[in-house]
Every structure is written in C-alpha cells, then in structure tokens.
DRENGUMAR-981194 format. One record per residue (C-alpha): residue in one letter; z, x, y. Coordinates in Angstrom, 2 decimals. Each point is the difference from the previous one (the first is absolute). Example, Ala and Ser with C-alpha at 12.3 -4.5 7.8 and 13.67 -1.06 7.14 Angstrom:
2
pt rest->a&z->7.80&x->12.30&y->-4.50
pt rest->s&z->-0.66&x->1.37&y->3.44
END
This chain:
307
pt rest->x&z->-101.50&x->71.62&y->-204.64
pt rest->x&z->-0.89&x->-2.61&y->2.43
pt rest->x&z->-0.07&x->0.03&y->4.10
pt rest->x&z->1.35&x->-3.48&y->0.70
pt rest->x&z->2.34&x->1.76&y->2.87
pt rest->x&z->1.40&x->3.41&y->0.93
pt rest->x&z->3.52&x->-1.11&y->-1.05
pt rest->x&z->-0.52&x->1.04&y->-3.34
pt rest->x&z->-1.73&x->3.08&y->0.62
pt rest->x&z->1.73&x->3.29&y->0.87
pt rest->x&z->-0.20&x->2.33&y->2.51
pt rest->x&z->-1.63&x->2.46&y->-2.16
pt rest->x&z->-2.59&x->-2.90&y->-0.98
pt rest->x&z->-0.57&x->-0.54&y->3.23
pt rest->x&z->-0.08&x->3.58&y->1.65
pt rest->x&z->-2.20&x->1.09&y->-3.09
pt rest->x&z->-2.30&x->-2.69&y->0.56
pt rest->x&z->-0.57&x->0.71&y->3.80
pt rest->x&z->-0.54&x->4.03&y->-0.67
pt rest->x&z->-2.39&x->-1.03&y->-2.87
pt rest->x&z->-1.77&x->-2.53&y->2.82
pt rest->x&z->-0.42&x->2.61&y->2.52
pt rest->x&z->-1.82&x->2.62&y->-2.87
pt rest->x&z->-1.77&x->-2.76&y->-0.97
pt rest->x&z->-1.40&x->-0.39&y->3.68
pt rest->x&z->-0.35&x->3.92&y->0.57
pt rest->x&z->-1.34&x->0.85&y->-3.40
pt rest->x&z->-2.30&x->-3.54&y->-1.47
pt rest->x&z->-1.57&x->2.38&y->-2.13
pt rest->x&z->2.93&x->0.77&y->-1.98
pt rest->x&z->-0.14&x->-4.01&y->-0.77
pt rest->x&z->-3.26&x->-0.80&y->-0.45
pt rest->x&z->0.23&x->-0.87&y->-3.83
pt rest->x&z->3.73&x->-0.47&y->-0.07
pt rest->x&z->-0.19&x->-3.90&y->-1.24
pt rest->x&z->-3.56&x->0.01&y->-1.78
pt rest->x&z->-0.40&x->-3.12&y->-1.79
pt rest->x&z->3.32&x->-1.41&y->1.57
pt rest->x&z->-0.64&x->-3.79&y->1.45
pt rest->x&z->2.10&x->-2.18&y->2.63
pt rest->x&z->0.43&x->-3.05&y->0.37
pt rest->x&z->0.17&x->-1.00&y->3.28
pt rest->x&z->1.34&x->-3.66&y->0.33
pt rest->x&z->0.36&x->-1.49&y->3.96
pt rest->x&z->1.96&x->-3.22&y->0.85
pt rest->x&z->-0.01&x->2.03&y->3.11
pt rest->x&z->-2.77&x->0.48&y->2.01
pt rest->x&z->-0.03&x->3.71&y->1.02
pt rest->x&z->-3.02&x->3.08&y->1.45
pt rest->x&z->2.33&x->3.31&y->-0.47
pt rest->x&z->1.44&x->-1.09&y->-3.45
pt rest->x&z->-3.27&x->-0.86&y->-1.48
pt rest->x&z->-2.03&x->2.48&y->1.38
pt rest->x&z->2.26&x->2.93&y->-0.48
pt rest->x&z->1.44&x->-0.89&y->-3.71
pt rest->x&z->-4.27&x->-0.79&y->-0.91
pt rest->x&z->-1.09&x->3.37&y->1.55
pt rest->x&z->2.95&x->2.10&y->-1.33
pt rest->x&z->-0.66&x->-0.89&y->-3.33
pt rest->x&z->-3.81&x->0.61&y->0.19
pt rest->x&z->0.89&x->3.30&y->1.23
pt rest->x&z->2.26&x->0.87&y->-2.98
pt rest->x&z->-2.67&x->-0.85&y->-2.11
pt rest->x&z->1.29&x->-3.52&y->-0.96
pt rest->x&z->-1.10&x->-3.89&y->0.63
pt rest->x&z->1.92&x->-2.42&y->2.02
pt rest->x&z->-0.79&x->-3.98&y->-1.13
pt rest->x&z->0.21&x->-2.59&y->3.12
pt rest->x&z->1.85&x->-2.84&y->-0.56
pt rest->x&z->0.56&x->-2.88&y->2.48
pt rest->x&z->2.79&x->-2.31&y->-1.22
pt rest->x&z->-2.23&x->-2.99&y->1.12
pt rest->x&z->-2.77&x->0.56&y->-2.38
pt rest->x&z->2.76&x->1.08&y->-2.50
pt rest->x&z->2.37&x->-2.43&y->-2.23
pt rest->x&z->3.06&x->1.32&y->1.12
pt rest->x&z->-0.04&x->-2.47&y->2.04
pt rest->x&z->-0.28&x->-2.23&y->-3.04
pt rest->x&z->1.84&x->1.34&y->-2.61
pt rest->x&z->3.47&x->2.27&y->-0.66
pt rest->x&z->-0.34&x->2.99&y->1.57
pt rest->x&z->1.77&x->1.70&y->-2.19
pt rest->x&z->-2.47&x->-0.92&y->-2.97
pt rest->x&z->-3.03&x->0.98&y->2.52
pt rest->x&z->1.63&x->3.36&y->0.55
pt rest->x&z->0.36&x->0.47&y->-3.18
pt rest->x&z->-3.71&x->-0.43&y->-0.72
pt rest->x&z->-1.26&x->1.86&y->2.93
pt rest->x&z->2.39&x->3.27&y->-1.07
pt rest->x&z->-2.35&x->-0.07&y->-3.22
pt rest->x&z->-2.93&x->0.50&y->2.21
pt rest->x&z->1.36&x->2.63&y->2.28
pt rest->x&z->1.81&x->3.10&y->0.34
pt rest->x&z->2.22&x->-1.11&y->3.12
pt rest->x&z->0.15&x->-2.94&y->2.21
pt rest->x&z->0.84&x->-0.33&y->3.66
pt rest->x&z->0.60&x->-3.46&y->1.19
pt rest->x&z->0.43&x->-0.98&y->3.57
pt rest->x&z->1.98&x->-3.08&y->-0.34
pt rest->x&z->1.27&x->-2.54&y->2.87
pt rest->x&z->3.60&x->0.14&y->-1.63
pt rest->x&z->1.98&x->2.65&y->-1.56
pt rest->x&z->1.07&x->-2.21&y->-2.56
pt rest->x&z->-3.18&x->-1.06&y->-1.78
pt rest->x&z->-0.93&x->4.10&y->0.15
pt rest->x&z->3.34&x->0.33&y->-2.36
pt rest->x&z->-1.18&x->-2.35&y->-2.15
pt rest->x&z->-3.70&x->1.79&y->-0.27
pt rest->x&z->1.49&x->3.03&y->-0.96
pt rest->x&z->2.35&x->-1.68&y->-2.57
pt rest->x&z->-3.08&x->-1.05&y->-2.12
pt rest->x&z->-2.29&x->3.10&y->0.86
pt rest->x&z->0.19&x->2.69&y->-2.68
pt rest->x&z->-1.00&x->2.79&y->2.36
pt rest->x&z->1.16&x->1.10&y->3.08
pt rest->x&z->0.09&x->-2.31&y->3.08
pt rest->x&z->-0.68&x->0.95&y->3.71
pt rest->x&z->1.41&x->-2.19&y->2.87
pt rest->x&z->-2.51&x->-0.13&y->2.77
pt rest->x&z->2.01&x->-2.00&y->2.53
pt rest->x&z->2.09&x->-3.20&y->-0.47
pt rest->x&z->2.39&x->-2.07&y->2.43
pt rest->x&z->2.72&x->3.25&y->-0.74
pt rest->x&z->-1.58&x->3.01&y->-0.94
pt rest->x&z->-2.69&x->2.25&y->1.03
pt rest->x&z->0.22&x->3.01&y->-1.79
pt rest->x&z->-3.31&x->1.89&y->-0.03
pt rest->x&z->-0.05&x->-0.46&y->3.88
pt rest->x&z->3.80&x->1.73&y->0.43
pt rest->x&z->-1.02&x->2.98&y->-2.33
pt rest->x&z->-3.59&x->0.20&y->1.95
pt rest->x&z->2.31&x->0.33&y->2.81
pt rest->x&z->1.87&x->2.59&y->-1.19
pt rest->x&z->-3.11&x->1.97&y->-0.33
pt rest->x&z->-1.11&x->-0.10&y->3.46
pt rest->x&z->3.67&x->1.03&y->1.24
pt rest->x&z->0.14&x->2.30&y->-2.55
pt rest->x&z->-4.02&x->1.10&y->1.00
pt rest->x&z->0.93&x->-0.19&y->3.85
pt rest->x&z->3.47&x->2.03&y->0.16
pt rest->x&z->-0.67&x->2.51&y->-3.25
pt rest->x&z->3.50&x->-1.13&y->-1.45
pt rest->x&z->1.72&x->-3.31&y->-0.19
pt rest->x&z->3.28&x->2.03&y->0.76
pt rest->x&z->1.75&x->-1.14&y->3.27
pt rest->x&z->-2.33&x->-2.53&y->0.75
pt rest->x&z->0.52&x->-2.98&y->2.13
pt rest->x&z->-1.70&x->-3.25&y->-0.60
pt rest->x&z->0.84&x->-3.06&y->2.37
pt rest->x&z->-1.22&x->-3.74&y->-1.36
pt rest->x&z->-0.12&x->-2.07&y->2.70
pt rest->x&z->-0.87&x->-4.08&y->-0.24
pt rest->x&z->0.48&x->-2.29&y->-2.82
pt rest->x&z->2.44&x->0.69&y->-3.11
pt rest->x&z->-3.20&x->-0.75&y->-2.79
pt rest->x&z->-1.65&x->1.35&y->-3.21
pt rest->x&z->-1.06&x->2.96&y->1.43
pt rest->x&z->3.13&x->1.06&y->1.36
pt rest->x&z->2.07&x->-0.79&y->-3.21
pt rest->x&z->-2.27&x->2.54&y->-1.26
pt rest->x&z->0.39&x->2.30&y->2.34
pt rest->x&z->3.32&x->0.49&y->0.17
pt rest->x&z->0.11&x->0.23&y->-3.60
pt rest->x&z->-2.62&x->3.20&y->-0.05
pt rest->x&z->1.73&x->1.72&y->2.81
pt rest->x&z->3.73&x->0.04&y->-0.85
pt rest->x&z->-1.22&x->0.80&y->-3.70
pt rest->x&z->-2.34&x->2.94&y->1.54
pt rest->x&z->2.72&x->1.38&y->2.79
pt rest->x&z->-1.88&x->-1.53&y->3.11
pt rest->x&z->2.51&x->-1.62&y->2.22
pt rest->x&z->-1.17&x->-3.44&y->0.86
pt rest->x&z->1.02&x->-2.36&y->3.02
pt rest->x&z->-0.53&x->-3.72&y->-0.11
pt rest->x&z->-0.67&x->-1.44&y->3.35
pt rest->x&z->0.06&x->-3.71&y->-1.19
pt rest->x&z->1.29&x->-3.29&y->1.62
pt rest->x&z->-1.38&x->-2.51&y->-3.31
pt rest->x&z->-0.55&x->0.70&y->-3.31
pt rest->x&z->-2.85&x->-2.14&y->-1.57
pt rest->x&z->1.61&x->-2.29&y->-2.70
pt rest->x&z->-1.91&x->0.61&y->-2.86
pt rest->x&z->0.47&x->4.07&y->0.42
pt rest->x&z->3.73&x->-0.75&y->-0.15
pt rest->x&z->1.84&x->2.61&y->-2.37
pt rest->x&z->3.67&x->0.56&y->0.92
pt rest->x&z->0.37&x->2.40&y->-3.14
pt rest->x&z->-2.71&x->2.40&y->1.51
pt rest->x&z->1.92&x->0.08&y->3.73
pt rest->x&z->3.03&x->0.45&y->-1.61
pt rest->x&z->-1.04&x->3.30&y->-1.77
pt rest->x&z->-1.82&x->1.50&y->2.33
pt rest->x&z->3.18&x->-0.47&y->2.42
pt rest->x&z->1.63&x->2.35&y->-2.59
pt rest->x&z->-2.92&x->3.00&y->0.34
pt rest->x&z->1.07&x->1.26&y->2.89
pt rest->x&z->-3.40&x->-0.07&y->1.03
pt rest->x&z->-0.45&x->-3.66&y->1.27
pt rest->x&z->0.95&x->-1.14&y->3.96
pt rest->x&z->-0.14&x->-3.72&y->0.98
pt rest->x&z->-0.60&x->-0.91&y->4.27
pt rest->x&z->-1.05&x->-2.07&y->2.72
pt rest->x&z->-0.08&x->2.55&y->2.48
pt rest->x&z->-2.93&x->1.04&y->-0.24
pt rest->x&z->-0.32&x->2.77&y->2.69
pt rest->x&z->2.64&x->1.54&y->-1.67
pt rest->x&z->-1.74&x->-0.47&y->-3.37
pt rest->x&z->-3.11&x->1.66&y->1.19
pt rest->x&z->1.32&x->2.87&y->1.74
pt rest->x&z->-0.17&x->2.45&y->-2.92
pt rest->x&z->-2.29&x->-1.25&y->-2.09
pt rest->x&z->-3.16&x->1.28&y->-1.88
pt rest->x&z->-1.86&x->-3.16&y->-0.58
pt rest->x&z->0.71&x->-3.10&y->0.90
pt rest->x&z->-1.61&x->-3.20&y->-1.84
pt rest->x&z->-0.84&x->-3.55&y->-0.18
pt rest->x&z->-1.62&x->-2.76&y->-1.85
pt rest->x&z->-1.41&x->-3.66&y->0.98
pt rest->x&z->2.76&x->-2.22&y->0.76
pt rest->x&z->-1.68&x->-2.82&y->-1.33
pt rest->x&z->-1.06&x->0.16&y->-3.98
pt rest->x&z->-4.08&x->0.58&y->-0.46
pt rest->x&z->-0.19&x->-3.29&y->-1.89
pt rest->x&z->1.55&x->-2.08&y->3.04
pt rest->x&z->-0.90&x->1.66&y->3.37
pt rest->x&z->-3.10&x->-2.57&y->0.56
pt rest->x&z->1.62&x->-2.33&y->-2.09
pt rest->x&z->0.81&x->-3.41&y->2.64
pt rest->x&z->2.97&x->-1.46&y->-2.52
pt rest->x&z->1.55&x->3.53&y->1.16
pt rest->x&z->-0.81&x->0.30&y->3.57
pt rest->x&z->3.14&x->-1.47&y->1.32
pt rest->x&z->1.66&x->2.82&y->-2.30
pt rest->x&z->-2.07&x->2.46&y->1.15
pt rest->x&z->0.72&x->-0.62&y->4.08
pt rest->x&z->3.60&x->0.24&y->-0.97
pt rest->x&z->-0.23&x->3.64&y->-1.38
pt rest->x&z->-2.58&x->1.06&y->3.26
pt rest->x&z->2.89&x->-1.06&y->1.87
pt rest->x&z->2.77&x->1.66&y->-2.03
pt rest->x&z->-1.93&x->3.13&y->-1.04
pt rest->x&z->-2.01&x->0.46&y->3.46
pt rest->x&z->2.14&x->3.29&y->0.89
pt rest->x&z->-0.33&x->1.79&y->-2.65
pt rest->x&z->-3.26&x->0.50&y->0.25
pt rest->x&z->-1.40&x->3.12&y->-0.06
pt rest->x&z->-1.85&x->0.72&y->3.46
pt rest->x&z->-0.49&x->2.93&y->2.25
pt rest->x&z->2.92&x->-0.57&y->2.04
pt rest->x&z->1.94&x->0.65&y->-3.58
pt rest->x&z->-1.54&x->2.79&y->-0.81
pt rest->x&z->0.40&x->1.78&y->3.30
pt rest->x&z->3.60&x->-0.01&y->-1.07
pt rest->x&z->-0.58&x->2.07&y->-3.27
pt rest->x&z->-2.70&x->2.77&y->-2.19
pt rest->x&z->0.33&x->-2.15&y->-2.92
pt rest->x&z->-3.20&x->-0.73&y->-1.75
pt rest->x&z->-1.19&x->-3.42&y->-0.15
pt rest->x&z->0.00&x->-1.83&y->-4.00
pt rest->x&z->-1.52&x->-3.47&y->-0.72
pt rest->x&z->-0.74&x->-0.99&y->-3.18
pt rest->x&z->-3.02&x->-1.96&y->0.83
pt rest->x&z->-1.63&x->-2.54&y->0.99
pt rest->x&z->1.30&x->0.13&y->3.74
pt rest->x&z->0.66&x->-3.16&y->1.68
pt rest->x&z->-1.21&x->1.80&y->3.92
pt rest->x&z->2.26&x->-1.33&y->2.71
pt rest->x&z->2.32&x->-1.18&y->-2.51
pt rest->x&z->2.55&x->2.75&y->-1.99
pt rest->x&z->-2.67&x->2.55&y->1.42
pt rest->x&z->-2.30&x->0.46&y->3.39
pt rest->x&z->-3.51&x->1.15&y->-0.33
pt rest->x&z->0.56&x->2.64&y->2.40
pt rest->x&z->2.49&x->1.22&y->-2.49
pt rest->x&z->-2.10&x->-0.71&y->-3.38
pt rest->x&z->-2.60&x->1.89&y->1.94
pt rest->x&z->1.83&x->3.06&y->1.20
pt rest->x&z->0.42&x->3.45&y->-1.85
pt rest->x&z->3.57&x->-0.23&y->-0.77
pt rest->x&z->-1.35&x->-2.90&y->-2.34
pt rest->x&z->0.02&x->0.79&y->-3.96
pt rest->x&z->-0.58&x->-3.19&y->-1.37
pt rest->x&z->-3.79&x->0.95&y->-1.48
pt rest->x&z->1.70&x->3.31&y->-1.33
pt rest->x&z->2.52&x->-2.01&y->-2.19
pt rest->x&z->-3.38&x->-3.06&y->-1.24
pt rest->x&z->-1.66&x->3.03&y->-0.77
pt rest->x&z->3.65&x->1.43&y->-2.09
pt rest->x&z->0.33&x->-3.29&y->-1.29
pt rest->x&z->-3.12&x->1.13&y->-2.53
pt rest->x&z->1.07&x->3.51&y->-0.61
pt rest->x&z->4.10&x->-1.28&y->-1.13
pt rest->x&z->-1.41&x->-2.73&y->-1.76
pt rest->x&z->-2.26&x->2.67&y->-2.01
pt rest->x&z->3.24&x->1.82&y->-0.53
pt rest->x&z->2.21&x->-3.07&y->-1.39
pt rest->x&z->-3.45&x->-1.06&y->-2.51
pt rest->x&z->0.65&x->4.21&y->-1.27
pt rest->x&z->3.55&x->-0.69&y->-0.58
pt rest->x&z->0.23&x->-3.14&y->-1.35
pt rest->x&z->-3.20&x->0.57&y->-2.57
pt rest->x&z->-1.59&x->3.59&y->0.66
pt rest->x&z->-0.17&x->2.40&y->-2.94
pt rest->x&z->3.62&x->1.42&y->-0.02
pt rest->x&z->1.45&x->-3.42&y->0.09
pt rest->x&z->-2.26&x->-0.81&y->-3.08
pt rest->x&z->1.26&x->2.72&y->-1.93
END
C-alpha cells in the first residue's frame, strides 16, 4: 500500500488514519516502540522544513531511523529512477519522496519494493490534507457537519483537500478564480461534484458565511516566488488573486478558523495581522503534520500491517 494520493484510499483509510493520528498525539507512549528497527528513506527534489522535520522526528519517536537524502548529492538525478528506487527499497523499510512532479514520484514507486510516501509534488499533497483533517477533527471533536471554505488558487494542496474531505464527510467550498496548471486533474473535480459534499464559488461573502475554517495557500509556487524569470507571472496572480485574501475585514464577516498550510507569503494570500491573531491555526496543523504523518508510517509498515 502506497500514499501517492488520496484517490485511491478510502474513506475508512482515511478516517482510520486521522483517529489513529489524534491517539498517537494524546497517547505517544502507546507508540514509542511501534516501528523499532523500521528505517525511511527520505528523498527531497523539494526543498521543504515541516516535511523533513516532522517525517525525521516521527520516526525517531516510534523507535525507528529516518535516512536524509537530497536528490542533488544523489544519482537520481543521473540514473533511472526506477532502478535507484529499486536499490534504495533494499535499504529501507519505507520511502517518502518529495518530488517537483507527480510523474517522476509514479515512477519511484514503480521500482520501489516497499511502500512509497508522497511528500508533495506539482498535484498532490497528501500528508498535509490528512494533517488537516486532524486539526478539524482536533478543533470541532467530530468531522460531522463541518464546513471548510478554500479560498485562492486551485493547486496541490487543494486537490488534496478536497479529496480528504468529501471522502471523510466534511463539506468543502472552493473559492478559486485559477487553477495552477500542473495541479490540473479534471477526473478528481468531476468526482467530488458527485459527493454531495463539494460546492464551487466566486462569491465569496456568501462562501464564508457559514463556514468553520476557511483556508489558503501561497499563490505563487515555493520554488518560483523570488524567482525573476517568474516575476511577471507572479504580478499577474497579485493582481488576479488580491481579493481573496484573507484579512481582517474578511474575517469580521465570519467565526471560521483560519488554515494555511505554511509557509505564509504576509500581505500576499494572508495579512500578518491575521497570521498573528488567535483565530489563526496554522502552527496547530505544522505541529499535526508530525503526529498524521506518524499515523500513515503505523499503517503503511507498523506491526499489524507486517503481520
């Protein structure tokens, strides 16, 4: 079993994974030696600080190792990854790879012989949507009846997203006026459209009005926001995406929580003053992001999945 994207889990996957993440937060000492002698492989196209840190501290706490691997000083850069992937499966018990594009992640799992972690790519962002999960889940005591509101750019993060909450029975509104080419999946829409569960707006007021939480990510990808080839690009989507961001005046408007899957571009998709301000849960879900990912390592290769 392999997390490449929530598609092909099901809801029971994914509901038993986030009740297993919130013991393992509430009750670490139940955990403690769950993976002893278990190793990851950690490989990063991707540069990332909550992946890293929470997938290399989970483990440690579970009693396993977690093996750093920066595709620069790597030769998957060099050679087929699927041959690499093979090789590196024969070193470790599980490997997450954070990978620029989805389609070089399918091909790493297609040679590994053990189970394969997606830890972002240009469509998917897995770990993050079931860490959010957690928090809502953490925040209202059920994920019955709850109302989650995306607002910004249609991106990896939000293909995810959508994904865990129609599958877990969160209704889910998409405030979005681009979708970010690469994250393009037409299947995905098209099934959560059927769920019941799944709303799609430009009014945003209107959008807001009800809602639990309401979220956002960086308009611009990580890798390009300083980049100068992009900065004409990046003007474009200030302009297009400048309100929707998430400010004070917004929130007077709604008691929805405030979501960001970090980092925060301030004055961007996000003000300081709101980053700053209590209604803001974006260090709750980093600090989930370790306590899910502990979860998905225990189902994937924990003890009862051995046997």
């Amino acid at each position: 079993m392999d997390l490449l994207t929530l598609k092909t889990w099901s809801s029971d996957d994914i509901l038993a994974t986030v009740e297993e993440g919130l013991s393992v937060k509430h009750h670490p000492e139940r955990y403690k030696d769950g993976l002893t002698g278990q190793t990851l492989a950690m490989l990063f196209q991707k540069a990332s600080t909550r992946t890293r840190c929470a997938f290399e501290v989970g483990i440690a706490q579970l009693g396993g190792q977690a093996v750093f691997l920066d595709w620069r000083t790597t030769n998957f850069a060099l050679a087929d990854i699927q041959d690499e992937a093979q090789v590196l499966s024969r070193y470790a018990n599980v490997i997450m790879a954070r990978m620029l594009k989805h389609k070089d992640l399918q091909s790493l799992a297609e040679g590994s012989e053990v189970p394969v972690i997606n830890g972002c790519c240009d469509r998917y962002h897995p770990c993050q949507a079931l860490g959010d999960l957690l928090t809502m889940l953490e925040r209202q005591g059920t994920l019955e009846d709850v109302h989650v509101v995306y607002i910004g750019i249609w991106n990896n993060v939000c293909n995810s997203l959508v994904v865990a909450c129609t599958k877990a029975g969160v209704r889910i509104t998409v405030v979005t006026p681009e979708a970010n080419g690469p994250s393009k999946d037409d299947a995905l829409i098209q099934e959560a459209r059927t769920s019941g569960l799944f709303a799609e707006t430009l009014d945003l007021d209107t959008a807001i009005a009800d809602a639990d939480f309401v979220y956002t990510d960086t308009w611009i990808d990580m890798e390009f926001f300083m980049d100068p080839a992009y900065e004409a690009e990046k003007n474009r989507r200030v302009e297009v995406f400048s309100p929707y961001q998430i400010n004070q005046s917004l929130l007077e408007k709604t008691d929805a929580l405030v979501m960001h899957c970090l980092p925060a571009h301030k004055g961007y998709e996000v003000t300081s003053e709101v980053m700053a301000g209590e209604r803001c849960i974006a260090i709750d879900q980093a600090e989930n992001r370790m306590h899910i990912q502990k979860a998905i390592l225990m189902r994937l290769v924990g003890p009862e999945r051995a046997s």
